[in-house]
C-alpha positions as MATLAB code, in Angstrom:
seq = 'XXXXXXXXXXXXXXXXXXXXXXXXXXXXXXXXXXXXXXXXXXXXXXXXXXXXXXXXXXXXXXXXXXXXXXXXXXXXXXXXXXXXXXXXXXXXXXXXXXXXXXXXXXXXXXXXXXXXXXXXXXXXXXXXXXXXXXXXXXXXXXXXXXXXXXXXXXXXXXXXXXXXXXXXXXXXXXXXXXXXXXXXXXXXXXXXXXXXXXXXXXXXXXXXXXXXXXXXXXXXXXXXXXXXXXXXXXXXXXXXXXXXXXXXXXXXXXXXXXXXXXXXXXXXXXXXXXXXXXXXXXXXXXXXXXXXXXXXXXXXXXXXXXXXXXXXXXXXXXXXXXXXXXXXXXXXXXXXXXXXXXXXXXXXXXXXXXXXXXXXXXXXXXXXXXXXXXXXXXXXXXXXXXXXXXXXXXXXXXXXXXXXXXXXXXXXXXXXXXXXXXXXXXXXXXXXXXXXXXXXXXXXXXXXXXXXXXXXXXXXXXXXXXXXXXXXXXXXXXXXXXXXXXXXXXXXXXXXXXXXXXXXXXXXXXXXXXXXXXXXXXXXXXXXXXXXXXXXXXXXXXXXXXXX';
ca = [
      19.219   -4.506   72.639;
      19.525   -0.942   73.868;
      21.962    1.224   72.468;
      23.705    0.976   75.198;
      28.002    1.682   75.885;
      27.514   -1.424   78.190;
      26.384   -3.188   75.802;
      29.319   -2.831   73.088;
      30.629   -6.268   74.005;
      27.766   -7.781   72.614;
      27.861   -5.481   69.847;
      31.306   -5.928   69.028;
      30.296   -9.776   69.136;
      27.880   -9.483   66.821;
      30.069   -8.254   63.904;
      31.905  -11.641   63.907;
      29.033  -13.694   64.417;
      27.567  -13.863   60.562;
      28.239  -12.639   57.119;
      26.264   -9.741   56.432;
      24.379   -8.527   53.581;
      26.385   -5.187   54.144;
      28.906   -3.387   56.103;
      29.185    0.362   56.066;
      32.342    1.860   56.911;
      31.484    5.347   58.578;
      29.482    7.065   61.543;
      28.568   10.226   59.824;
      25.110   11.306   58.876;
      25.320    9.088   55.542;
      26.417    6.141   57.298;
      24.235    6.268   59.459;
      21.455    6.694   56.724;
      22.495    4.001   54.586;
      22.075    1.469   57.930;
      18.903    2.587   58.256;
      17.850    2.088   55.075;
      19.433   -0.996   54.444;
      17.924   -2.593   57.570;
      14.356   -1.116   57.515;
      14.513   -2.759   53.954;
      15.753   -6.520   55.591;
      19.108   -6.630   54.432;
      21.258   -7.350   57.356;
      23.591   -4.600   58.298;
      26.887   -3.570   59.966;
      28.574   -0.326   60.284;
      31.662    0.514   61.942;
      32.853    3.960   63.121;
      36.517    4.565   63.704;
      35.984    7.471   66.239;
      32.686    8.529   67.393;
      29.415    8.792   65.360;
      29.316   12.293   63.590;
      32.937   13.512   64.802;
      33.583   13.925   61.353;
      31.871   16.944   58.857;
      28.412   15.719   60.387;
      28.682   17.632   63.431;
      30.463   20.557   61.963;
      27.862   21.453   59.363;
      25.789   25.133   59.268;
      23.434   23.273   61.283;
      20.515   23.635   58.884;
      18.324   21.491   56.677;
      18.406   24.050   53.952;
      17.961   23.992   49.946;
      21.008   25.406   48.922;
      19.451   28.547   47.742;
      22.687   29.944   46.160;
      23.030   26.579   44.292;
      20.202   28.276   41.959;
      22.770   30.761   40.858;
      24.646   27.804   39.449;
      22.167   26.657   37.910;
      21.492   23.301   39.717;
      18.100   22.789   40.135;
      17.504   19.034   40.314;
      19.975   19.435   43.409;
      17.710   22.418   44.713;
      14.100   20.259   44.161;
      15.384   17.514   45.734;
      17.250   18.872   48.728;
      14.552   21.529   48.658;
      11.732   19.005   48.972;
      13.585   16.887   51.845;
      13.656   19.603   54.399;
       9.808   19.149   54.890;
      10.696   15.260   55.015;
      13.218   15.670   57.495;
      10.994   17.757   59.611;
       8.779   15.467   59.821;
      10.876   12.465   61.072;
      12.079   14.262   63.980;
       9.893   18.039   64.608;
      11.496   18.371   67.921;
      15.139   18.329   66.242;
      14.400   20.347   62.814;
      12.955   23.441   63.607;
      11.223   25.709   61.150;
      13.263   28.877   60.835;
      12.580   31.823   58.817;
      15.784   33.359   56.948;
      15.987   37.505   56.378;
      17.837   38.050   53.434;
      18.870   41.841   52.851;
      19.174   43.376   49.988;
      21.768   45.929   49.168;
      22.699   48.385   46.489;
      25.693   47.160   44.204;
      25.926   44.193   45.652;
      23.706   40.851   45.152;
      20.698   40.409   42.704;
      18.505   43.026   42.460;
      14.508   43.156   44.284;
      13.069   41.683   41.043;
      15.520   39.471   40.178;
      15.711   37.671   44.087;
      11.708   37.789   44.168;
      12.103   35.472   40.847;
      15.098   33.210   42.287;
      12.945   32.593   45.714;
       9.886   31.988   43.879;
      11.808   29.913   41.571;
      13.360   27.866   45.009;
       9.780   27.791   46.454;
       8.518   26.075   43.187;
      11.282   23.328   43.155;
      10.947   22.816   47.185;
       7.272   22.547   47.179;
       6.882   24.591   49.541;
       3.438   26.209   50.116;
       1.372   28.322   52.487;
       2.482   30.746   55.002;
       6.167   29.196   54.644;
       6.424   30.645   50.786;
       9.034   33.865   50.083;
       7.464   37.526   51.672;
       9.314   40.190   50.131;
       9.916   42.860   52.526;
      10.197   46.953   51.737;
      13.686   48.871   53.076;
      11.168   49.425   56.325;
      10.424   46.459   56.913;
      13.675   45.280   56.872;
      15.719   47.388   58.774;
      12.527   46.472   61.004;
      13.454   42.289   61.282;
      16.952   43.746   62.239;
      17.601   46.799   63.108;
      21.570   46.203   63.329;
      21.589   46.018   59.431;
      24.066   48.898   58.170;
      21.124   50.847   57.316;
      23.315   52.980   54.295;
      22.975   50.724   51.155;
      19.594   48.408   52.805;
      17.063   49.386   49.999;
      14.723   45.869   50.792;
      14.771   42.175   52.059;
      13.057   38.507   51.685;
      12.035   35.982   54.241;
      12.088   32.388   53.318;
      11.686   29.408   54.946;
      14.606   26.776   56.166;
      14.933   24.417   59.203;
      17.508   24.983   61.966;
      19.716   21.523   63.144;
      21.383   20.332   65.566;
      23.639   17.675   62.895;
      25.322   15.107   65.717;
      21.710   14.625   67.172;
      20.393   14.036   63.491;
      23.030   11.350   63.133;
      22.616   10.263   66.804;
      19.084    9.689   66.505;
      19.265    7.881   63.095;
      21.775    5.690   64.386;
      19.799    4.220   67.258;
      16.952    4.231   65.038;
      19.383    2.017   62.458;
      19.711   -0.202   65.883;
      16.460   -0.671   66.050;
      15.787   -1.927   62.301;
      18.514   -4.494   63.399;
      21.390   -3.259   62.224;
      25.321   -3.913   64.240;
      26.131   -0.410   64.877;
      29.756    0.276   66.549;
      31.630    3.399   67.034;
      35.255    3.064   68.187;
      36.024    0.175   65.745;
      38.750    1.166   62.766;
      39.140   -0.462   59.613;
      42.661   -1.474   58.547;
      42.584   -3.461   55.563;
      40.066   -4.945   53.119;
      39.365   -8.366   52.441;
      38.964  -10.012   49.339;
      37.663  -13.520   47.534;
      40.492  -15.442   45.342;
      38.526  -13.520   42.283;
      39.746  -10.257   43.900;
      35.727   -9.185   44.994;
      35.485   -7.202   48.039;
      33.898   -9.996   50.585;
      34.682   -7.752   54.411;
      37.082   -6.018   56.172;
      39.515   -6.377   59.322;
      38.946   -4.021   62.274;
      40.973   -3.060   65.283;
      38.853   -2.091   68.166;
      40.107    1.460   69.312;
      38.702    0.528   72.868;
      39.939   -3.162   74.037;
      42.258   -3.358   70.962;
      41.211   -6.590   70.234;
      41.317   -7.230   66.136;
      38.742   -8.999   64.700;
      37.289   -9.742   60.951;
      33.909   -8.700   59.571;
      32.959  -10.536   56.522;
      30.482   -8.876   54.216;
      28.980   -9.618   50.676;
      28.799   -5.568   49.552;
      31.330   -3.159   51.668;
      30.555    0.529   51.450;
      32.866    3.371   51.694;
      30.828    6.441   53.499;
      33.907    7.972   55.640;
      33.122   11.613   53.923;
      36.614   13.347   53.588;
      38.467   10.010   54.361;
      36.683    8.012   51.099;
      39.503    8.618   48.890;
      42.171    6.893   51.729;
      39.669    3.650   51.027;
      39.778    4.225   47.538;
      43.431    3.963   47.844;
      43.538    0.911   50.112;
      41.253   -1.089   47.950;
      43.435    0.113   44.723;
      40.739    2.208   43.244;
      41.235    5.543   43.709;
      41.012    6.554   39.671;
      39.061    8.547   37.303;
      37.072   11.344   39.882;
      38.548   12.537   43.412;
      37.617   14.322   46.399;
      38.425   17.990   46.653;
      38.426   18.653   50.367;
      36.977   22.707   51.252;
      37.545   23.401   54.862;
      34.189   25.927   56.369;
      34.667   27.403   59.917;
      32.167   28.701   61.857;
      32.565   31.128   65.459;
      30.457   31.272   68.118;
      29.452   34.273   70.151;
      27.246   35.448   72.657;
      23.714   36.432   71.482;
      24.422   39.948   73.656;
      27.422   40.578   71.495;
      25.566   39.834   68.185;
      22.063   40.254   69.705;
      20.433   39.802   66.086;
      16.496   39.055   66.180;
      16.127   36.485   63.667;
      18.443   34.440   61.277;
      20.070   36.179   58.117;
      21.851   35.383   55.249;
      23.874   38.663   53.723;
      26.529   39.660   51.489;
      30.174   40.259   52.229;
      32.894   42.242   50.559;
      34.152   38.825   48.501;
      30.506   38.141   47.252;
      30.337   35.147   49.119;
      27.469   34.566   51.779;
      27.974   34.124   55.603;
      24.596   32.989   57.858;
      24.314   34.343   61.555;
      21.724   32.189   63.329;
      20.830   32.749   67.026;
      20.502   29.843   69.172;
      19.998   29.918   73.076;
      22.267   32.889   74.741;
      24.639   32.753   71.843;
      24.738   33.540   67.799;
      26.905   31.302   65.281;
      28.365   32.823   62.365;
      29.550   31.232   59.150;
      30.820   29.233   56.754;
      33.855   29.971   55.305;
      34.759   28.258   51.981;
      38.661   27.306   51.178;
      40.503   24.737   49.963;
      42.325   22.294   52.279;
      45.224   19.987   51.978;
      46.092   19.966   55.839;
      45.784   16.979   58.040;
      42.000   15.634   57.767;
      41.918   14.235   61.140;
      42.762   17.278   63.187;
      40.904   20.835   61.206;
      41.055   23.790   63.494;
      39.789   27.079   63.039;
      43.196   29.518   62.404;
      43.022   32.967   63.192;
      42.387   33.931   59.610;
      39.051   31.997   59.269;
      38.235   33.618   62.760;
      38.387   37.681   60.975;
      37.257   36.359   57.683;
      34.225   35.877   59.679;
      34.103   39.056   62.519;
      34.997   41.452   59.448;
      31.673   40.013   57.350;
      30.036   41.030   60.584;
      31.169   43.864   60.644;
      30.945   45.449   57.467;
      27.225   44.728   57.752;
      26.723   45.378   60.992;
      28.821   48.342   61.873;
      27.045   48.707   65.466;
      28.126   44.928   66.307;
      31.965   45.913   66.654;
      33.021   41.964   66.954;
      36.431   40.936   67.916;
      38.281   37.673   68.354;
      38.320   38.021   71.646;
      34.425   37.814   71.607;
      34.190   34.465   70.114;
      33.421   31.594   72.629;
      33.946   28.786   70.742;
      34.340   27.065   66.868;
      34.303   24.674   64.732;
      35.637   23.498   61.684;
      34.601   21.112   59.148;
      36.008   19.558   55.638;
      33.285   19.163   52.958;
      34.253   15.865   50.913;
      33.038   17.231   47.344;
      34.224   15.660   43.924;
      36.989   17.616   42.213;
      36.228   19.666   39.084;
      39.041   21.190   37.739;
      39.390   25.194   37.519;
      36.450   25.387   40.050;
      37.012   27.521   43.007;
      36.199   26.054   46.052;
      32.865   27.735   46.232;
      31.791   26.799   42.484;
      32.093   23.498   43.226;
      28.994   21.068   43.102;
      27.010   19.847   46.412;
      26.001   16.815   44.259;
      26.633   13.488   45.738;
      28.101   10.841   43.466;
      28.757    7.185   43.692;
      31.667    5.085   42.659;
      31.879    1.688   42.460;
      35.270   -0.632   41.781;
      36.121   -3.303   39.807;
      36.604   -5.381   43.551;
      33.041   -4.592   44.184;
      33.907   -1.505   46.562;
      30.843    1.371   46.810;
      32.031    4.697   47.745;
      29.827    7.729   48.257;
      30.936   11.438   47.972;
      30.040   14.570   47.582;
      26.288   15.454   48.718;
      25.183   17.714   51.287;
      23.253   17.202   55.245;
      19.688   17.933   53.905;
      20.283   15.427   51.335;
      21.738   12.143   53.322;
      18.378   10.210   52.811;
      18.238   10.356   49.631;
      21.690    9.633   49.295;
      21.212    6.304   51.537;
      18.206    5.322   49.476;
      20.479    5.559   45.959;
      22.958    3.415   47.391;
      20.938    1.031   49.175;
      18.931    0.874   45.790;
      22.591    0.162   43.724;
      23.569   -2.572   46.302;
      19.858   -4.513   46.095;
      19.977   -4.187   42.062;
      23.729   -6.198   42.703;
      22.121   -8.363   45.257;
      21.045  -11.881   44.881;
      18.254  -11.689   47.234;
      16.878   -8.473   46.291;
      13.617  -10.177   45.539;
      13.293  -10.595   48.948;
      13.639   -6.461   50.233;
      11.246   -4.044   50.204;
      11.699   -0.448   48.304;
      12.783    2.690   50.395;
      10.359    3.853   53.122;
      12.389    5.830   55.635;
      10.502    8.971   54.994;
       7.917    7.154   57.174;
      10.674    6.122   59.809;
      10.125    9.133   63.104;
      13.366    9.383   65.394;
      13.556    9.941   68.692;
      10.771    8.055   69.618;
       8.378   10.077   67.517;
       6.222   11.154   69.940;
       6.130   14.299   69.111;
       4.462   14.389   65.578;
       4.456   17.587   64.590;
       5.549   21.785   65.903;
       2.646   22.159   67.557;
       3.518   19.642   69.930;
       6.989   20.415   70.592;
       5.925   23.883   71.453;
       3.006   22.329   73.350;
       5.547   20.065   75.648;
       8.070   22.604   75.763;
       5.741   24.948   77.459;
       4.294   22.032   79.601;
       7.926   21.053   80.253;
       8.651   24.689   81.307;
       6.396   24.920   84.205;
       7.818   21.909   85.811;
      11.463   22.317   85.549;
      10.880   26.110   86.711;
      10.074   24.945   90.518;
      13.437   22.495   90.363;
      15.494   25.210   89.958;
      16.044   25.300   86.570;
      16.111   28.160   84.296;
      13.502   28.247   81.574;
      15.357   28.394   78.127;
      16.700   24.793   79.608;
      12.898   23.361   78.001;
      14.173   24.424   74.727;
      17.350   22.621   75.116;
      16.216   19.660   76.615;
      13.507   18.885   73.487;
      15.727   20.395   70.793;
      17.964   17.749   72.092;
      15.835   14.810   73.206;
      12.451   15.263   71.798;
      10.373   13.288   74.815;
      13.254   11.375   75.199;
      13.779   14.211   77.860;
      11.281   12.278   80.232;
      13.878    9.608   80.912;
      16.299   12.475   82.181;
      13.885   13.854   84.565;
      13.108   10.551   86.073;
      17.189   10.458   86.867;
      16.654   13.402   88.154;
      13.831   12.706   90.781;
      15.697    9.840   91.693;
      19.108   12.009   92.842;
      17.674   14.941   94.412;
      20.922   15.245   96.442;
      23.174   17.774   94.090;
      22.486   20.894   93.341;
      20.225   20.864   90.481;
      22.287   22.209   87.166;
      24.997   19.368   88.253;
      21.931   16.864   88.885;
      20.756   18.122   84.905;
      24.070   17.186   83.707;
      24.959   14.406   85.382;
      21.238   12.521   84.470;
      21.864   13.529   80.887;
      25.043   11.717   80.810;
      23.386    8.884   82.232;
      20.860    8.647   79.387;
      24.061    9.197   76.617;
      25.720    6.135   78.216;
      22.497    4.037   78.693;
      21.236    4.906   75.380;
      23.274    6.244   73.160;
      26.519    4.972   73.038;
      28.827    7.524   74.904;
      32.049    6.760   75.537;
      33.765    9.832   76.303;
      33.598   13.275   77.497;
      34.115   14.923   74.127;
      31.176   12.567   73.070;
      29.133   14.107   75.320;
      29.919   17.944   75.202;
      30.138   18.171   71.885;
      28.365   15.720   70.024;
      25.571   14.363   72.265;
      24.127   17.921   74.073;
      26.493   20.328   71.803;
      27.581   22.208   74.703;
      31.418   22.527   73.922;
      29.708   25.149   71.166;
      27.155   26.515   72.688;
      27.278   26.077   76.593;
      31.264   26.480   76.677;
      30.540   27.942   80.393;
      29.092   24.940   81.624;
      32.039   22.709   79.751;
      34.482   24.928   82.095;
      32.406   23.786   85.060;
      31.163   20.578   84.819;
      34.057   18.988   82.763;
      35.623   17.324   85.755;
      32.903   15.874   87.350;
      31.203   14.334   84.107;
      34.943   13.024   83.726;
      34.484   11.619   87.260;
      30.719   10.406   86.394;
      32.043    8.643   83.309;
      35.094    7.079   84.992;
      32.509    5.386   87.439;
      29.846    4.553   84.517;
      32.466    3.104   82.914;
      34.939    1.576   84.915;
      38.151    3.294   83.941;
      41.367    3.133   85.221;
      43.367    6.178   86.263;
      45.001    5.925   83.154;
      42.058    6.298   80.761;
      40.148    8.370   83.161;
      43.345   11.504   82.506;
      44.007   10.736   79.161;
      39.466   11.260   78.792;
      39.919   14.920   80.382;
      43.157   15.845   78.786;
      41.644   15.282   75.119;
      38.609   16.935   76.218;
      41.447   20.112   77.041;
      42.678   19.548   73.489;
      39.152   19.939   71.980;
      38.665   23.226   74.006;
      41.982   24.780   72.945;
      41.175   23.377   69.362;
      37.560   25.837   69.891;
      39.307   28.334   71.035;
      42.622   27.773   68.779;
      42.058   31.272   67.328;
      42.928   33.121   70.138;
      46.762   31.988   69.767;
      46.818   31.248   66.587;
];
């Protein structure tokens, strides 16, 4: 059945219709991973979202599949080698959507390791990544530095590295894993909340009870194994199910601002120094550049986090200070976003010190919870607890052992970067003579892979708008049809990441894609305000800085 929003009925039927092997509460990107793992291995699967897939941390990460390189300075290597050595995995699942991306990394006097010491450390990350070829660390004179950016504050530059990562976009990872999830056979749902936990007379976990955010029906979903993968919100199942003892979540918040690439016109991505010895990325993508993270502790509301005017200069003075040319100012920033990272508490560990590492708990009711862990990481994750629940499962004779490193996304058409640059430039020459401008290739396959082929064909079948509102208006066809959309904050943020990166277009297409979806979906007038007037909240929330 296609992933389709017109199909959630049947979807929604489909929770009550059995007892399932396992239900997974949570959309994110380990969610997600854990339904496709569970279902490519024949366990049958439900998961339930409460808002929409990857609203959560999963589509407010740094938006790369990265190693952790600064995790070598405390001293975690099995967490580098394995994170490390998934990147390449990752890649390979979906080539159109991880993108190979080379990483300058300055170095300055008095501040950060020295030239031999970083040529060690990225040969050291290299080793434990497997990574080979023309993709291993270059070391790079002052010259040649100053030469990959020329913005540097050239005072203190005395020499640089490039080493390899992958850039992300982390909704359409988590997207793209959930329809493949579908596919295996798993129920998938967004928009379904979990309220309470149900249990056998011997006090065993055996399902939960859900209230349907969208026709507020309630409804039961009964379960031999229930797993807890709602990131920052594990511990608030932990407490519902009585459990929440021994190790907790320590919630950081990291913000990241968005300008445009002529404000911060830096040549390639780079990952520097600031005054606080912490490490900020700027990472070009399309007309704009994305700065960040920031690192603090939170204790605010976890179902509203905003970027404050603090986080905002925390970020533009970083800039700044290394880029004295740049001249950034709040006013400059386009958009945001913030993110909670759900990592398990260590005590006297700043928020920075404290482990990536994922870790599993499981309750005397028979309740698995996963925290901690990091984007790059989530299949692995999924395969650990998948493996737990099978080892606890009568019928484990019966699965099969972990193979979603041979699962492709997105259709997988597009096997490997030499394609997606093949298509792109293909796709280039015919969207030029519609109209359209050219960098739109690059964000149609970044988004869709070849998936993009089903937008065009809208396209040539509504030839009667003006061709950006045609674009927009075929792609939100496509998110309805086929991948669940159910609102316009779905789709400018989450589905084509616009509300970050193409905030001009949000300001001029967000009433008629509220239109579009009021038809698609057949809201009332009711629904159809309340859609655009949270969509207005989201903006303000991207642009909360400005009036903070």
């Amino acid at each position: 059945m296609n992933f389709s929003s017109t199909n959630r009925p049947q979807f929604v039927k489909a929770l009550q219709s059995r007892e399932f092997d396992l239900v997974i509460i949570g959309g994110g990107i380990t969610g997600v991973g854990i339904a496709l793992d569970a279902a490519s291995r024949g366990l049958s699967t439900a998961l339930v979202e409460k808002n929409d897939f990857a609203s959560g941390t999963s589509s407010k990460s740094t938006k790369l599949i990265h190693g952790g390189l600064r995790y070598l300075k405390q001293f975690e290597f099995a967490l580098v080698k394995e994170v490390g050595s998934e990147r390449a995995v990752v890649h390979k699942m979906a080539p159109h959507l991880v993108l190979p991306e080379k990483m300058l990394l300055p170095l300055r006097e008095k501040r950060g390791f020295g030239s031999l010491l970083t040529s060690f450390g990225l040969k050291l990350y290299d080793w434990l990544a497997g990574v080979t070829g023309k993709d291993r660390r270059l070391m790079l004179t002052r010259r040649q530095t100053l030469g990959k950016e020329p913005l540097l504050k050239k005072d203190d530059v005395k020499g640089g590295a490039l080493y390899a990562e992958y850039r992300t976009d982390d909704a359409r990872l988590t997207i793209e894993v959930a329809k493949k999830a579908n596919k295996y056979g798993a129920v998938v749902v967004n928009y379904c909340q979990v309220t309470q936990l149900h249990y056998s007379d011997k006090g065993k976990v055996e399902g939960i009870q859900v209230v349907d955010q969208i026709s507020k029906d309630q409804f039961k979903v009964q379960a031999r194994v229930v797993v807890n993968a709602t990131g920052p919100w594990v511990d608030e199942l932990r407490v519902m199910d009585k459990s929440r003892t021994g190790k907790r979540l320590h919630l950081t918040k990291g913000v990241h601002i968005v300008v445009a690439h002529e404000k911060f016109p830096v040549k390639q991505s780079i990952y520097f120094d600031i005054s606080d010895a912490r490490m900020i990325f700027a990472i070009p993508r399309g007309r704009t550049t994305y700065i960040g993270t920031t690192d603090t502790n939170y204790q605010e509301s976890i179902d509203r986090v905003i970027t404050t005017t603090e986080d905002a200069l925390y970020l533009i003075n970083g800039v700044n200070e290394n880029f004295p040319n740049v001249n950034l100012r709040l006013e400059d920033i386009e958009s945001s976003w913030a993110g909670l990272r759900p990592l398990i508490h260590e005590e006297g560990k700043s928020a920075s010190e404290l482990s990536r590492k994922d870790e599993i708990f499981l309750s005397p009711s028979g309740l698995y919870s996963i925290a901690g862990g990091k984007l790059t990481g989530y299949r692995k994750m999924a395969e650990r607890v998948v493996d737990m629940v099978i080892e606890n499962n009568p019928r484990r004779r019966e699965t099969t052992r972990c193979y979603t490193h041979k699962i492709r996304l997105a259709d997988g058409q597009l096997t490997n970067t030499r394609k997606v640059r093949r298509y792109t430039a293909l796709l280039k020459k015919r969207i030029i003579p519609m109209g359209l401008e050219p960098e739109v290739a690059h964000y149609l396959v970044e988004n869709y892979g070849k998936q993009t082929e089903k937008i065009l064909k809208k396209m040539a079948e509504r030839k009667e708008e003006e061709v950006n509102l045609n674009l927009i208006k075929c792609e939100l066809h496509y998110c309805v049809e086929k991948e669940m959309t159910f609102t316009s904050i779905d789709f400018f943020m989450r589905r084509t990441g616009r509300l970050y990166f193409y905030m001009e277009s949000v300001m001029q297409y967000k009433d008629a894609i509220n239109r579009e979806l009021s038809f698609l979906l057949n809201w009332d007038e009711v629904t159809r305000r309340e859609d655009a007037q949270s969509l207005e909240r989201a903006i303000a929330d991207a642009r909360n800085f400005l009036s903070a």
